[in-house]
N, C-alpha and C positions, 0 to 999 in steps of 0.2 A: 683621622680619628672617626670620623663619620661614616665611613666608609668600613670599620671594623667593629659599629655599631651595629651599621644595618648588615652587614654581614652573618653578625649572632643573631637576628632577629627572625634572618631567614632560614638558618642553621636550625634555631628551635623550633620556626614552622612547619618546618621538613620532617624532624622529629617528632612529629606528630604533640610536642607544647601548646597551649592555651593559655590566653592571656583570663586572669580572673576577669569572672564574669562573663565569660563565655560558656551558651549551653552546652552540658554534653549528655551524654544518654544515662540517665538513675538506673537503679541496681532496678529488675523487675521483679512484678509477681503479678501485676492487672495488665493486661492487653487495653491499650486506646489506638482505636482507627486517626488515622489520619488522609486526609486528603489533597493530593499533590496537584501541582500544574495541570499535568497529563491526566488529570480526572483518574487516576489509577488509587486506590486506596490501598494505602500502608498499612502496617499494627507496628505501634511502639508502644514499648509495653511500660506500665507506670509504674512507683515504687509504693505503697501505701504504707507509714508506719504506724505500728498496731503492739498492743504489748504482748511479748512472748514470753516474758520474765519476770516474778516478781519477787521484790529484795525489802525484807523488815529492818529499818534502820538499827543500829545497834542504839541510838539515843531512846529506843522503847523503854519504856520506863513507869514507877508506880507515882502520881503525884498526890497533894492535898490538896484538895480543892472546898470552899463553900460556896452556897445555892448559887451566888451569883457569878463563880467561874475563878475568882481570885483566887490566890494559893496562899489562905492562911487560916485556915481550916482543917476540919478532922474526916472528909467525906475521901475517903481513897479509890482513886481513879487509875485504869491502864489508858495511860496516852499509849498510843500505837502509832507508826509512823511508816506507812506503804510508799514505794516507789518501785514502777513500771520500767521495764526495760527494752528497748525495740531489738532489733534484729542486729543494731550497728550498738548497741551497750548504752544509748540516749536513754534521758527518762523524757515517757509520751505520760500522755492520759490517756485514759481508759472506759469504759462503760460496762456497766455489768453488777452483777450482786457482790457484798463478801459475808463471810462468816468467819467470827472469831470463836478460839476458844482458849482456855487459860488453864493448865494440865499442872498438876503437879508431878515433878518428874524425881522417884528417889534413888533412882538407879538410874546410867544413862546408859548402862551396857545392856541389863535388861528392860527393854520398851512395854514388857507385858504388864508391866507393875505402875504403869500410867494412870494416875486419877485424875477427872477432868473436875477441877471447880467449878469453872464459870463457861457459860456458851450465851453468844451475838450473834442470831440468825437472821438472816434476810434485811441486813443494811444496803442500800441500796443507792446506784452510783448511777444514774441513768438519765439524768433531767441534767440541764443547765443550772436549777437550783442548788441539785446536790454537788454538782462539780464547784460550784463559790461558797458552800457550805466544809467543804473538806478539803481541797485544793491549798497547798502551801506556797502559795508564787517562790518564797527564799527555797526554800529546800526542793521544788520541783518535784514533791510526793504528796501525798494524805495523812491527814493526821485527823485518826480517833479517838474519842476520849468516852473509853466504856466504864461503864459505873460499875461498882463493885459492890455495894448493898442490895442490889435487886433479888441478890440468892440469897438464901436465910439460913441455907445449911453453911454456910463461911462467913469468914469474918477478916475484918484486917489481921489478927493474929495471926490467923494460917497462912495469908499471903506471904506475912513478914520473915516468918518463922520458914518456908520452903522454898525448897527449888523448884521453880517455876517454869513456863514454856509457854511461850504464844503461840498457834498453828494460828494460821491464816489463810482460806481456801478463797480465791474468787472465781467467780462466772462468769466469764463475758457474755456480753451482748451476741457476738459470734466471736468463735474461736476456740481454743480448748482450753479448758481449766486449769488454771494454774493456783500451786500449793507453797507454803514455806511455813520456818516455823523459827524460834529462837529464843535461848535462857534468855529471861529478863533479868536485871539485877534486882536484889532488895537491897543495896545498900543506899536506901531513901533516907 
């Protein structure tokens, strides 16, 4: 029996198998020097995950909120809810600006007939403060909560009463910008 143990063990070594927890080489995209025995410098190259994706939860949504954040009030707010996607479909975190904005859409065939209600410029995701300010440990995304009184030409009526659309643009810090957008429901 022992012997048709270690038999498989060198069968999967052979095969080039790894036992968990052994290194193997990450997927690359950064060059790291390395240096060997022989004083001879290597490059292996490192993998950095960074977001290349970004996905508007479908739990977006209008809530009621008063001053002090609880939900039994008449102050309506878009909770928004962003997650980052890396190269392999994980959600990372991120750095960089976003902008929202909140479109009234009455056609969805034709895009020309877009009116935008409400626009969120230059929120911004850059400090460690603002990562524990908006970071959701459970869901592994951001969650914003933009007010919706700030504009005067709209009201909760028009929210309630239209078809809506969140666009979501962010900036990273480095990398290229990434856009998304998505019907919100109004059935609040």
């Amino acid at each position: 029996m022992r012997a048709l143990i270690w038999t498989c063990c060198v069968l999967l070594l052979v095969c080039g198998c790894r036992f968990k927890g052994e290194a193997s080489p990450p997927p690359s995209s950064a060059a790291t020097p390395t240096i060997t025995s022989s004083s001879t410098v290597t490059t292996h190259v490192a993998w950095v995950p960074q977001p290349v994706q970004m996905r508007i939860y479908p739990t977006t949504r209008f809530i009621l909120l008063n001053e002090t954040g609880s939900r039994d009030a008449k102050k309506v707010v878009l909770e928004a809810r962003i997650e980052f996607l890396d190269e392999m479909q994980d959600p990372v975190k991120g750095a960089g600006t976003f902008s929202f904005e909140l479109v009234d859409v009455p056609n969805l065939i034709n895009r020309s007939l877009d009116v935008r209600l409400y626009q969120w410029d230059h929120i911004e995701l850059l400090s460690l403060e603002h990562q524990q300010k908006y970071y959701d440990q459970i869901s592994r995304g951001y969650m914003f909560r933009l007010d919706l009184t700030d504009n005067t030409d709209s009201d909760e009526d028009r929210v309630e009463e239209r078809r809506t659309m969140v666009r979501v643009h962010f900036k990273p810090a480095n990398g290229p910008r990434l856009e998304a957008e998505l019907i919100v429901p109004t059935n609040w």
